[in-house]
VEXDREN-2710 file (C-alpha; in Angstrom, 1 decimal):
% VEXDREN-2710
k/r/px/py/pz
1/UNK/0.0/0.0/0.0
2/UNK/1.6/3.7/-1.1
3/UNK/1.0/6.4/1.7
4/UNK/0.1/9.7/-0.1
5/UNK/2.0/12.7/0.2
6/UNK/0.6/14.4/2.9
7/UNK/0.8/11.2/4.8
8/UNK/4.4/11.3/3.6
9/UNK/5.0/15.2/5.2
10/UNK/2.9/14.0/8.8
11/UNK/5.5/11.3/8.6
12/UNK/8.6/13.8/8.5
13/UNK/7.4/15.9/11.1
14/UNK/6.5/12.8/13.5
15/UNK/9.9/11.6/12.9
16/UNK/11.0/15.5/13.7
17/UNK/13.1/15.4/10.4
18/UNK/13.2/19.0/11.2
19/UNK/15.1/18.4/14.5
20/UNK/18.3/18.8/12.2
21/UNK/17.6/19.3/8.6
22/UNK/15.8/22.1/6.9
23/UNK/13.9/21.5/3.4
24/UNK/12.1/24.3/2.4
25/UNK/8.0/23.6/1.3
26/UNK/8.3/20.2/2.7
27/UNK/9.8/20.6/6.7
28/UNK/7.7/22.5/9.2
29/UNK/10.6/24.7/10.6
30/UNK/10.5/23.8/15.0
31/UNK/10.6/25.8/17.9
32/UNK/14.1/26.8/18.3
33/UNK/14.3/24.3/21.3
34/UNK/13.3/21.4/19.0
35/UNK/16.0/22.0/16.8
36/UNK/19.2/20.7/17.8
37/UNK/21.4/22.0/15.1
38/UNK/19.7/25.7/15.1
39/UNK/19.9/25.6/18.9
40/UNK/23.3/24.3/18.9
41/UNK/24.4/26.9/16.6
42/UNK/22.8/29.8/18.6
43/UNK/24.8/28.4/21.9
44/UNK/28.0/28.5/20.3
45/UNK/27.7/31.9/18.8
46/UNK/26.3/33.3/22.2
47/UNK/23.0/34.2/20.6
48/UNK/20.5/32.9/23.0
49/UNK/18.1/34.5/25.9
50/UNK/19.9/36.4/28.5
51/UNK/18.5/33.9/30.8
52/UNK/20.5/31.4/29.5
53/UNK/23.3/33.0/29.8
54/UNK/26.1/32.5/33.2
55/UNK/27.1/29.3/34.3
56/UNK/24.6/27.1/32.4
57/UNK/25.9/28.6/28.8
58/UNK/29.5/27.9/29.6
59/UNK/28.7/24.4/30.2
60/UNK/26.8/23.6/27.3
61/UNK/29.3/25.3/25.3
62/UNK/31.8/23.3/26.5
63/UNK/29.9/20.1/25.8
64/UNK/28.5/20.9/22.4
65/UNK/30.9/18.8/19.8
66/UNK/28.0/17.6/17.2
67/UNK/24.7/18.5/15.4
68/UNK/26.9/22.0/14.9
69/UNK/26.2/21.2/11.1
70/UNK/24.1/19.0/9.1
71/UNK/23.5/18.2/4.9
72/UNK/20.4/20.1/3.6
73/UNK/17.7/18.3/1.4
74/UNK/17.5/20.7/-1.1
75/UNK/17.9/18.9/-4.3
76/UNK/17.9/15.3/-2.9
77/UNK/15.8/14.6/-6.3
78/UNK/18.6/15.9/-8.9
79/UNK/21.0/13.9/-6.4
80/UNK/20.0/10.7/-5.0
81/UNK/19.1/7.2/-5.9
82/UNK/14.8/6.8/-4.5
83/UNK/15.9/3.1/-3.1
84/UNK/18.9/4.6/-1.4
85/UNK/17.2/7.4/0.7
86/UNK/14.7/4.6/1.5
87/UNK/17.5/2.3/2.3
88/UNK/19.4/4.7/4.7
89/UNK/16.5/6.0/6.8
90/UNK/15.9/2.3/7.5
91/UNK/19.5/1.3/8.1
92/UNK/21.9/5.0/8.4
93/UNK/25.4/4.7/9.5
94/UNK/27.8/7.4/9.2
95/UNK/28.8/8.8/5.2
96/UNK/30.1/12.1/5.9
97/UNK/34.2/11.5/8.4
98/UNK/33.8/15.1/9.4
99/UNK/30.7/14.7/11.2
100/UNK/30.6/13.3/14.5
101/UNK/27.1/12.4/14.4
102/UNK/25.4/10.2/12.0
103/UNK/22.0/9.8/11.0
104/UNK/19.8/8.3/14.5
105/UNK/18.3/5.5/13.9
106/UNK/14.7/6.4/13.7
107/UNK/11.3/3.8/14.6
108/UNK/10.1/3.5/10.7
109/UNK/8.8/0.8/8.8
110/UNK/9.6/-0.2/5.2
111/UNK/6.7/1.1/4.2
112/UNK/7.1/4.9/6.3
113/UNK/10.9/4.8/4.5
114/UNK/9.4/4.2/1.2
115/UNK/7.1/7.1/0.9
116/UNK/9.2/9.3/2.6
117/UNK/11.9/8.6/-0.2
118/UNK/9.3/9.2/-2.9
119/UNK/8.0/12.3/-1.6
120/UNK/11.6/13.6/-0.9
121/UNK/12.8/11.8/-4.7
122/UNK/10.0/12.1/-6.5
123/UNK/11.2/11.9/-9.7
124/UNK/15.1/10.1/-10.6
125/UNK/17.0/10.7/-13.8
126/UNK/18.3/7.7/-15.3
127/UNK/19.6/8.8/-18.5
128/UNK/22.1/6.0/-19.5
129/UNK/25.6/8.6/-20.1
130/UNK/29.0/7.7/-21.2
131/UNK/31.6/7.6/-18.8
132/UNK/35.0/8.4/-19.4
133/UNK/38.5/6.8/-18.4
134/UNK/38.7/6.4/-14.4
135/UNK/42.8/6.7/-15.2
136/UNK/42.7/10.3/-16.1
137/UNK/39.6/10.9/-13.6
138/UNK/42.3/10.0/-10.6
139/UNK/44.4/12.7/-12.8
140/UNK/41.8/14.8/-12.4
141/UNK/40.8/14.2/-9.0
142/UNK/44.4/15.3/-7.7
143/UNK/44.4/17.9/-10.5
144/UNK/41.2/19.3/-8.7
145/UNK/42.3/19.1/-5.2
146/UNK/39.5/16.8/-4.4
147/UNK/40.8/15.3/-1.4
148/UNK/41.4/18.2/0.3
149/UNK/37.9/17.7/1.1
150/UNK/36.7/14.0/0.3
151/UNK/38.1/11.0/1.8
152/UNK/37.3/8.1/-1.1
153/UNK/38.0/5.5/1.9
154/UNK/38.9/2.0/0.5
155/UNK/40.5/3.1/-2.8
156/UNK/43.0/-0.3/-4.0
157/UNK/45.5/3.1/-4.7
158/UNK/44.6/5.3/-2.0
159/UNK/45.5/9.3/-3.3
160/UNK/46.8/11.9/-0.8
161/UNK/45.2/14.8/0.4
162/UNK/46.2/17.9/-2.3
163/UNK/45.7/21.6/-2.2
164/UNK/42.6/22.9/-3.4
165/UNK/42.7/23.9/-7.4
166/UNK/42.6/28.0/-7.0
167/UNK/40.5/27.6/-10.7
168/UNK/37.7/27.1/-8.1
169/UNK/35.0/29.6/-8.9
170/UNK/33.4/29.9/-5.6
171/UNK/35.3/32.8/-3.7
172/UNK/34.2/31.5/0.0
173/UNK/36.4/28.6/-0.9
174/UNK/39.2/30.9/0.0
175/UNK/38.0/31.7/3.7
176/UNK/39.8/29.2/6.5
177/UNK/36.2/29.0/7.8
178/UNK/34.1/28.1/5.2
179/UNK/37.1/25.6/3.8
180/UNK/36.6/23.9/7.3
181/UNK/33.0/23.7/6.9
182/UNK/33.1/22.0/4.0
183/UNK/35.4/19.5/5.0
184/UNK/33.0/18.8/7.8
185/UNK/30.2/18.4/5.4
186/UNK/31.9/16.6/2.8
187/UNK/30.8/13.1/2.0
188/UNK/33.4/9.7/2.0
189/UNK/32.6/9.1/-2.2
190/UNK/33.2/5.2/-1.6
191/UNK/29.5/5.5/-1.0
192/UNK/28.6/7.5/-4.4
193/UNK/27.7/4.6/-6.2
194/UNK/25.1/3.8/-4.0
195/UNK/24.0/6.9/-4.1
196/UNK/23.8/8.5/-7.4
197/UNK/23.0/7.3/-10.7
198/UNK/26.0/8.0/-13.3
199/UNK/23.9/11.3/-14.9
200/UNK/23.7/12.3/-11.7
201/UNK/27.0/12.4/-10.7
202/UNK/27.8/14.3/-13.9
203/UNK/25.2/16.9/-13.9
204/UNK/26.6/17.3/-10.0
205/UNK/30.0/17.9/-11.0
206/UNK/28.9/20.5/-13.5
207/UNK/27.3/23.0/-11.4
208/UNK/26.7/21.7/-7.6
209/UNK/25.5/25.2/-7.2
210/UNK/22.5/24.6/-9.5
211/UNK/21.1/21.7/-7.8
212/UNK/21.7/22.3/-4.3
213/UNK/21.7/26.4/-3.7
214/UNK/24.4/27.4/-0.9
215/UNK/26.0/23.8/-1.2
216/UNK/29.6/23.7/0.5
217/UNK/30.3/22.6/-3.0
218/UNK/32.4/24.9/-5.0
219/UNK/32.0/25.0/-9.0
220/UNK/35.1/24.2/-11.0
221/UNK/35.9/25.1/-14.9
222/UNK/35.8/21.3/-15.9
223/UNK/35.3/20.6/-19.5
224/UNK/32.8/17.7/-20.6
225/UNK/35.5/15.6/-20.9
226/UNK/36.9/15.5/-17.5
227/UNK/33.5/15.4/-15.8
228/UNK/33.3/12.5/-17.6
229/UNK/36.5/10.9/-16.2
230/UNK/35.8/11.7/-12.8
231/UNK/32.5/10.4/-12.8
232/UNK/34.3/6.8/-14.3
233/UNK/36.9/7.2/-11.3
234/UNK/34.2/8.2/-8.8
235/UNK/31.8/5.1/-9.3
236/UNK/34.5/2.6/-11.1
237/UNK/37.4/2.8/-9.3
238/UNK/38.2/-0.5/-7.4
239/UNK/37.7/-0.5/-3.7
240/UNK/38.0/-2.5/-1.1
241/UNK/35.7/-3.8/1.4
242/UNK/34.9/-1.7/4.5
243/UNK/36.6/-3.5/7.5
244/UNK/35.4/-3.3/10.9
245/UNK/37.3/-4.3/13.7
246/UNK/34.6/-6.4/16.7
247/UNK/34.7/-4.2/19.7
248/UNK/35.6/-5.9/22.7
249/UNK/34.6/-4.2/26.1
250/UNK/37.1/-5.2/28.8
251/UNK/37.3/-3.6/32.3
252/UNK/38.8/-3.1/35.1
253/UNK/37.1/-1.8/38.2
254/UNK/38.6/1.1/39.9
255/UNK/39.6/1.6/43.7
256/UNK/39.0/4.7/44.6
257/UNK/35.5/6.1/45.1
258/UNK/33.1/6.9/41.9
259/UNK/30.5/10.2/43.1
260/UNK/27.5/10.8/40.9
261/UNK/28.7/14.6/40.4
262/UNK/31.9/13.2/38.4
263/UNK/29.9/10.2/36.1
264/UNK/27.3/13.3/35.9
265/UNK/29.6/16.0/34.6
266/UNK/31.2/12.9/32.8
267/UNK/28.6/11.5/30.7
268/UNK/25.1/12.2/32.0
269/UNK/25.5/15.8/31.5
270/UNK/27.8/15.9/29.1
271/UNK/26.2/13.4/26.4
272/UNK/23.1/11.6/27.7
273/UNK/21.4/14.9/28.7
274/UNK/20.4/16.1/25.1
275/UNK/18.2/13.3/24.2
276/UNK/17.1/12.4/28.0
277/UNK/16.7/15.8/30.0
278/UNK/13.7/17.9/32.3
279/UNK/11.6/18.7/29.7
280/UNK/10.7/21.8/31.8
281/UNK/13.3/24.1/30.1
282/UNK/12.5/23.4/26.7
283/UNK/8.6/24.0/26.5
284/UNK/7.7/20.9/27.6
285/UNK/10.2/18.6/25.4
286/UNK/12.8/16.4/27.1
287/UNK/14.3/14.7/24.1
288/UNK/13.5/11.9/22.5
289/UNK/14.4/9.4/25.0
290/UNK/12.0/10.8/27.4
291/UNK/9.2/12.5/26.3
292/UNK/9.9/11.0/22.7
293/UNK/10.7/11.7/19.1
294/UNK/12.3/9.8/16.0
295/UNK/9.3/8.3/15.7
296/UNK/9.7/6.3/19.6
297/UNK/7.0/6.7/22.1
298/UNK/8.6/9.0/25.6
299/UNK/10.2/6.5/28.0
300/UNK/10.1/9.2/30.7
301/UNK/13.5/8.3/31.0
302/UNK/15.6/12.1/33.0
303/UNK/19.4/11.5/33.3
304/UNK/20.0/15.1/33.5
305/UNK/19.5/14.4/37.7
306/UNK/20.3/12.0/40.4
307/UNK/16.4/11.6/41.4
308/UNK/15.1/10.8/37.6
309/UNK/17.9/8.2/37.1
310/UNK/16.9/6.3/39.8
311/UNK/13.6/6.7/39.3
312/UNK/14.1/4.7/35.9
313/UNK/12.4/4.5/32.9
314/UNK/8.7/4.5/32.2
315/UNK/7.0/1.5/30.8
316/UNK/3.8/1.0/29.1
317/UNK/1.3/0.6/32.0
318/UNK/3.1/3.7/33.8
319/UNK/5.3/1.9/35.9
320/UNK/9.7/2.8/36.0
321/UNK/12.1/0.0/35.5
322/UNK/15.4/0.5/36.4
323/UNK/18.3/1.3/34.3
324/UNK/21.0/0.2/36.9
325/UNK/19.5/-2.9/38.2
326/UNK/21.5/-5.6/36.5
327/UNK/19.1/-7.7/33.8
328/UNK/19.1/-11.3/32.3
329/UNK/22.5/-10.1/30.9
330/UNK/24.6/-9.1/34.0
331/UNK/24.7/-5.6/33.3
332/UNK/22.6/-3.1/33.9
333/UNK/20.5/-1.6/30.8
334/UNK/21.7/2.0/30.9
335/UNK/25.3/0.2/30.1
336/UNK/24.3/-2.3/28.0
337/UNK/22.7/0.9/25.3
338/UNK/26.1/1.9/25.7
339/UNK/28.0/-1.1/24.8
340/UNK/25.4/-1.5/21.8
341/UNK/26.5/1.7/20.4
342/UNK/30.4/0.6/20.0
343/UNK/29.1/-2.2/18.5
344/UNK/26.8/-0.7/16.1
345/UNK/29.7/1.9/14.8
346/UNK/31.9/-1.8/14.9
347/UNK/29.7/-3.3/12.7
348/UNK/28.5/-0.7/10.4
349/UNK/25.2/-1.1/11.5
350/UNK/22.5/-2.9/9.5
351/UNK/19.7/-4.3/10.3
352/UNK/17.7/-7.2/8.0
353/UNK/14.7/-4.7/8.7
354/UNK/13.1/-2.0/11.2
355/UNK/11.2/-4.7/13.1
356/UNK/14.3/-6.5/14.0
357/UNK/16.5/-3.4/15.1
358/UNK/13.6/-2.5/17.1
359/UNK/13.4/-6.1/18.8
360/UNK/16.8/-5.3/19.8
361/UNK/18.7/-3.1/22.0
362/UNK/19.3/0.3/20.9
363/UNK/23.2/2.0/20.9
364/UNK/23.6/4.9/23.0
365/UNK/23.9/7.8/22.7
366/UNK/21.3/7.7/19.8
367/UNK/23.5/8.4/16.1
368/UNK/26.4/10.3/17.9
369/UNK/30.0/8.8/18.9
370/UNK/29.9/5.9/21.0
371/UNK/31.0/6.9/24.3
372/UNK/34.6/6.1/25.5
373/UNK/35.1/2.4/27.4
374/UNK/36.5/3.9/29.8
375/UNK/33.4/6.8/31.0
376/UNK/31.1/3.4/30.5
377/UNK/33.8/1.7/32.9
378/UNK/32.9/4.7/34.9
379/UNK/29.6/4.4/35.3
380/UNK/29.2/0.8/35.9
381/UNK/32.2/1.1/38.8
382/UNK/29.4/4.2/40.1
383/UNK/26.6/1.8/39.5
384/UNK/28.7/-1.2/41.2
385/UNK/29.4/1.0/44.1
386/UNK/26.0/1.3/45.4
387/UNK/25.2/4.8/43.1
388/UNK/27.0/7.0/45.8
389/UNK/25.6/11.0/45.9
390/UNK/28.5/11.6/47.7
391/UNK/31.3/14.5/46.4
END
């Protein structure tokens, strides 16, 4: 059964699509403290409330490290493959090395993920295009200065970062700032082929500026010909396969005493706190992971205090389980989420479909870097402890 398109928009803004990404006519732009990015943003350039301001801004400014940027989806039909966007909402993992955070993994079906990629892809071009030689593409590609903003991870001859071509026609390309930004934004182009069809790529390469408005993207004087070679090197170059090393937590228990103000400024504050905080603050909304979003229903689940982690999470018929009681598993949950999300990054993460990564144990912290073994170690030698208040 196809969902129609305004089923298609209800379902972007109940999976808060808007939370980080902005897409003009389709994305109903959130209250400033639904949108992480926008919020994040107006933190770091000191632009929020005077009542924010003091001790509370210096803190979150010291603990803001992602959702500072985020790819638009302007364009996404002159760009993308339909079956791929429909793919990656149900399965994301990380495409873009300058990001820390990656895609969340949102509570969507098949079905949800197919109509959102039609409404968002509505039409693909599939022209069938001649490619050029993938030798003088890789000439090109250093040429260019490509990889002074792309990694093209797994290349059989890897090619070494280069300075940017100064034939560049964009002129913010010559600011430090906006040179970092689009390294930050700049997709691994392993992943191309998955992405784009071949006419894609090439109408891409010819003006970026065209298809996506305000892309990072600068436009380059590149005949026919070498558009055509780069596209061959882009999506024919051989490459190997991704390899993921099996993360193995191992631990050893310190001696000294663990307080709740050190795993708090640690990790509770510092990470789990955006997705699981009073919702007070923030007219009425407390994240995803407690009073929902992503598409999951609110667990009620506050770490942003001593009290609410205690208190647990909230299950269906309004009771709290806790989240540092050990399970079936010998760990408590709040450490077994994140364990999961080492080995999600680990394996790449993807799941045969929604229904079975929701049957399973979601990594935390929700599509951002897994937190280091050792904080975890430090939370489960608190936990161990007894969960001391103590200083």
């Amino acid at each position: 059964m196809c969902l129609s398109t305004s089923s298609a928009e209800d379902l972007l803004q109940r999976f808060e699509c808007a939370r980080c990404h902005q897409a003009p006519g389709i994305l109903k732009a959130p209250v400033r403290e639904k949108s992480c990015v926008s919020c994040h943003q107006d933190i770091l350039g000191g632009k929020l409330d005077g009542k924010y301001q003091g001790k509370a801004m210096a803190r979150w400014k010291k603990n803001i490290h992602s959702l500072t940027a985020v790819p638009g989806l302007v364009g996404l039909e002159k760009r993308f493959r339909r079956d791929w966007v429909a793919d990656f909402l149900l399965r994301p993992h990380s495409i873009r090395p300058g990001l820390p955070a990656s895609m969340p993994r949102l509570k969507i079906t098949r079905e949800e993920a197919d109509a959102i990629a039609m409404l968002l892809v509505p039409t693909e071009d599939n022209t069938p295009v001649t490619l050029g030689s993938a030798e003088e593409g890789r000439k090109a590609f250093t040429r260019y200065g490509c990889a002074s903003c792309h990694q093209f991870s797994g290349l059989t001859k890897p090619i070494d970062p280069q300075p940017m071509e100064p034939q560049a026609k964009d002129p913010r390309s010559k600011s430090a700032s906006y040179t970092v930004e689009a390294v930050r934004l700049a997709p691994d182009l392993r992943f191309t082929r998955e992405r784009m069809s071949s006419a894609a790529v090439l109408r891409w390469l010819k003006n970026p500026q065209e298809i996506n408005p305000g892309t990072m993207m600068p436009v380059f004087a590149l005949s026919a010909a070498e558009r055509a070679d780069l596209a061959a090197f882009i999506l024919r170059e051989s490459i190997e396969p991704i390899q993921r090393t099996p993360f193995r937590f191992s631990h050893v228990p310190v001696t000294r005493k663990v307080s709740y103000k050190e795993v708090s400024e640690k990790v509770f504050r510092k990470v789990c706190w955006h997705c699981h905080s009073d919702p007070k603050p923030a007219r009425g909304d407390g994240g995803p992971g407690n009073t929902g979003g992503f598409g999951y229903e609110g667990a009620g689940l506050d770490l942003g205090s001593y009290e609410a982690i205690l208190r647990g999470k909230r299950l269906a018929d309004g009771t709290y389980q806790s989240v540092i009681a050990k399970d079936d598993s010998g760990l408590p949950l709040i450490i077994r989420h994140m364990l999961a999300r080492h080995e999600e990054v680990a394996a790449e993460y993807r799941a045969k479909s929604a229904d079975t990564a929701r049957e399973e144990i979601l990594g935390m912290p929700l599509g951002l870097p897994p937190i280091a073994s050792e904080d975890i170690g430090l939370v489960l030698d608190w936990i161990e402890q007894g969960v001391p208040r103590g200083e």
